[in-house]
C-alpha angles and dihedrals in degrees: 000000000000125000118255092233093052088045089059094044082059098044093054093044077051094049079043093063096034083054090057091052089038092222133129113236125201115265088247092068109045089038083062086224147357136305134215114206110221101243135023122250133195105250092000122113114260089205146016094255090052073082110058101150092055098111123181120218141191140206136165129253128228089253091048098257115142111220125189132212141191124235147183143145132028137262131044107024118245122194118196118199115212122233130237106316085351125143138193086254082078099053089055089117101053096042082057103049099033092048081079089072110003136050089242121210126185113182114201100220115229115297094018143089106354103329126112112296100231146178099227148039095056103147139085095253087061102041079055092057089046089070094043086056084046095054090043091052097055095031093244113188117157102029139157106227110206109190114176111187116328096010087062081058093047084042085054093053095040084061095042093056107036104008125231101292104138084029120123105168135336134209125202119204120209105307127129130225098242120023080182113089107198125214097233090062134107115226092254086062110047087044085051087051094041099235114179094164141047096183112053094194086055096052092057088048102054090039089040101032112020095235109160123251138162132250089254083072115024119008098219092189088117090054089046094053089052097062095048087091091192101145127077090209093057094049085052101060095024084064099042085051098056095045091069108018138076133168141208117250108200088054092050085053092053097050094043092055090060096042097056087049092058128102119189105174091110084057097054098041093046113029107027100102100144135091106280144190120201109196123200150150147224097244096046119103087220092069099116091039091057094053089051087062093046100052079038100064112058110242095002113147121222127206120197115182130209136253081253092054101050093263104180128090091303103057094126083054107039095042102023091158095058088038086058102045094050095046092052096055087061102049092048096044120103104242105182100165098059096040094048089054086045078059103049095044096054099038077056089060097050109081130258125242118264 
């Protein structure tokens, strides 16, 4: 048996030689075998080669970093954003479920998943211009842009820094605007900004090193959720995703760091002018911040799922077939309002004849 660390090693000696070629490869063959998946689920691949079309690419970065996605069906191009220490792996189940009707990216950010373990980069702002360089890359124009957790923040700074030009629609899954819960604040406030820590450092700790807390200081409902480990799907592709991938810590603690210091209210209030989907759920401790955003955007549309439906910080995971089918019935809905106002907001921007 090899070790899961020397097996990642391989696979990304393997991505080093496919990006010389610049050509995608099956997920057979970077992987190095199969996979079974633990349990068997209705409409959910049993095995890795139940997913034959599933192919994992490469490209290079301006600063030199090689990042790897994950990629799978045909059409209108969606791009998913991986949360905090998050990987393509995870996103097995949806790749497999949206190809049908959509050509389905996941980029692993830098320093996790499959792509290059680096010293540098590890902050939003350059995750952000990690999906510029990825756009760029496969001449994305029209796209939908899906970020859960950490990947909504990376969305939010993609938009802050380059707008939403080659933007179709976005979805934001269950982050809040400001993980940082200032001192000076009321309740209302921190609840509206969705603020679960007031130490930074000890919230690293406690997500990096398992060092215990209390909720005064870090608000550990997400981790909790995580371990509840209620859902046969997420087993699935939690454990697929551990057979083959490994992070590094000291880079999840960095960009952590600068993710929980981050505020983006200003973002979502200013520069969101397409149409958007804002995704939650009743066991989640970000409740009252997703519906802020959502009051927030004008005609966004907000989902917040049960108890029954799996409704915390892993919803996309736990319950990827309702996930699909709902998002789906965004990003096919014709949604004139919004676009019209897209289109007026950016005709106001080009200048006027003199």
């Amino acid at each position: 048996m090899i070790p899961a660390s020397l097996r990642c090693i391989l696979i990304v000696l393997i991505l080093a030689r496919l990006s010389i070629s610049s050509l995608a490869a099956p997920v057979l063959e970077v992987l190095g075998r199969d996979y079974n998946f633990p349990h068997a689920v209705p409409d959910l691949p049993t095995k890795l080669s139940d997913f034959s079309d599933l192919e994992i690419n490469t490209f290079t970065t301006d600063d030199g970093v090689q990042l790897a996605y994950w990629e799978a069906g045909s059409g209108r191009p969606l791009v998913f954003l991986p949360g905090w220490s998050a990987n393509g792996a995870q996103y097995v189940n949806l790749l497999y479920l949206l190809r049908q009707y959509y050509h389905v990216f996941v980029l692993d950010p830098r320093n996790q998943g499959l792509s290059e373990k680096v010293e540098k980069g590890a902050r939003v702002s350059r995750l952000a211009a990690d999906v510029r360089a990825f756009a760029l890359h496969e001449g994305l124009q029209d796209a939908d842009y899906c970020g859960w957790s950490m990947g909504a923040a990376v969305l939010w700074s993609y938009i802050d820094l380059y707008g939403t030009t080659g933007v179709r629609k976005v979805i934001f899954i269950d982050e809040p605007p400001s993980i940082y819960a200032h001192e000076d604040w009321s309740e209302s406030e921190r609840l509206a900004a969705g603020g679960i820590t007031t130490s930074a450092e000890r919230l690293v700790d406690a997500f990096t090193k398992g060092r215990p807390t209390h909720r005064l200081i870090v608000d550990p409902s997400a981790l909790e959720r995580y371990m509840a480990r209620d859902s046969l799907a997420f087993v699935n592709s939690e454990a697929f995703s551990s057979e083959f991938i490994v992070n590094n810590p000291n880079a999840m603690a960095q960009v952590l760091f600068d993710h929980a210091t981050n505020d983006w209210r200003d973002v979502l209030k200013h520069k969101i002018n397409v149409p958007t989907a804002i995704f939650t759920g009743e066991n989640s401790n970000y409740v009252a911040s997703q519906k802020w955003i959502h009051e927030t955007i004008p005609h966004s549309r907000l989902w917040i799922y049960s108890d029954a439906d799996q409704g915390d910080h892993f919803l996309i995971f736990k319950n990827p077939k309702k996930f699909a089918a709902d998002l789906q019935s965004f990003l096919d809905e014709t949604t004139l309002s919004a676009d019209q106002d897209r289109l007026d907001q950016q005709s106001s921007a080009l200048p006027r004849p003199r």
